[in-house]
N, C-alpha and C positions, 0 to 999 in steps of 0.2 A: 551140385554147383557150389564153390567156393563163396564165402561171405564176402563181401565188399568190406578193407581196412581203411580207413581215414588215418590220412598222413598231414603232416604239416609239414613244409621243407621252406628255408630261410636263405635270400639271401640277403647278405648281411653285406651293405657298403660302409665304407668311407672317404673322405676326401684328402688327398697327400702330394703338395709338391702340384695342383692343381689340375690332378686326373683324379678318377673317378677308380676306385679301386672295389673287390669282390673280394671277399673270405673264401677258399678253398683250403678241399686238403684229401690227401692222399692215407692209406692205409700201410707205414714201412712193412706191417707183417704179412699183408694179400694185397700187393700193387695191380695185380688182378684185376681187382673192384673198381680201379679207375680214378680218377678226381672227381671228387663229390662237394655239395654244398651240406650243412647238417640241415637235417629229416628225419623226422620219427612219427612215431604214433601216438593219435590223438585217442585219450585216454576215453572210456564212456563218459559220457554227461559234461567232458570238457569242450570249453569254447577252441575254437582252431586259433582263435587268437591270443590265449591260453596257452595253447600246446606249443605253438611256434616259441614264445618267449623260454616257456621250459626245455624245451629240446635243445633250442640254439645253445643255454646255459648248462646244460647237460653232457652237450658234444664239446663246448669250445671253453668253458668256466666263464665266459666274459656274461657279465652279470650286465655293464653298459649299454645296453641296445634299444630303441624304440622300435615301432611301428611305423614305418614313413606308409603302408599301403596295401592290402591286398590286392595281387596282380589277376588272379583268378584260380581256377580250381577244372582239374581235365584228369580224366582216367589214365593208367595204368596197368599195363597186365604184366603180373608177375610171376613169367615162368616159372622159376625155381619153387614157389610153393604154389602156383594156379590160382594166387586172388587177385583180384582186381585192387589195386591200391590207389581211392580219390584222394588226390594229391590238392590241399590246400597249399598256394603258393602265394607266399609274402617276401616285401619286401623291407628289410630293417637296415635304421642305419647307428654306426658304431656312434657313440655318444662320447666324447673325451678320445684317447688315445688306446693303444695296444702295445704288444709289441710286433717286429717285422714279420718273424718265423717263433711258432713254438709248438711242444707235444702237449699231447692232451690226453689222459686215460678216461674215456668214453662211460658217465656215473648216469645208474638211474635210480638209484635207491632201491635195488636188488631187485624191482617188480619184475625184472626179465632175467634170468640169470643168465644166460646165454647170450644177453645182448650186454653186459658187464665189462669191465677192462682191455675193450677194443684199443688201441693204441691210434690215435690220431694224431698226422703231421699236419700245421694247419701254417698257411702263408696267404698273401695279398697278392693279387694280379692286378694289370690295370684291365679297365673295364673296353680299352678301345681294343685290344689285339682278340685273335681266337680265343673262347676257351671251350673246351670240349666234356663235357660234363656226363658222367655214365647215366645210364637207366634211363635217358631220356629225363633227368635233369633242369636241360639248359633250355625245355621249353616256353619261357617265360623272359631268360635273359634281355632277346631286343627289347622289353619293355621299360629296363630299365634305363635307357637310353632317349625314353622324352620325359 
């Protein structure tokens, strides 16, 4: 049996023009993988609250974000390598401003080298339409909503 990985995945709002917007973003090299929010892996001995501020800064460079909440935390199974991934899921909000659309080359400080210079296209939705989030994602979304 596969180990259980501890994940942290972020979603990251702000407020613009007086809707409620979400950080998304797409893969231009493997559009494949879907629209994702940034998640990663919570390192040994790190807090998930921790891990989320690191990873979001990691996938998106935006260093501005709080903590508004942990939303909660629900299993994963992940085909492609058979482990179970506990998904700690928070919710952060942008601190100050961004910009609308930008790229991002995905930095972990080499610990993964295969997880290194991922290319990420990163944009704002508003939070009232669809959004359809891969891996089972967007299981948390409604709650951002009270």
């Amino acid at each position: 049996m596969n180990a259980t990985v501890r994940k942290a995945l972020a979603y990251i709002t702000r407020e613009c023009e007086g809707k409620s917007q979400l950080l998304v973003f797409t893969h231009p090299h493997s559009p494949e993988a879907g629209l994702q929010v940034p998640a990663g892996t919570i390192e040994t001995d790190e807090k998930p609250e921790a891990a989320v501020l690191r990873e979001a800064f990691e996938e998106t460079g935006l260093s501005n974000l709080e903590i508004v909440r942990k939303l909660g935390t629900f299993d994963y199974f992940y085909a492609e390598t058979g482990a179970v991934h506990e998904r700690h899921v928070f919710h952060l909000r942008l601190v100050g401003t961004s910009a609308e659309r930008w790229e991002w080359i995905e930095t972990g400080g080499g610990l993964v080298p295969e997880s290194e210079g991922h290319l990420f296209a990163f944009y704002w939705t508003d939070l009232d339409g669809l959004i359809d989030l891969a891996g089972a994602q967007g299981v948390y979304l409604s709650h951002l909503l009270y």
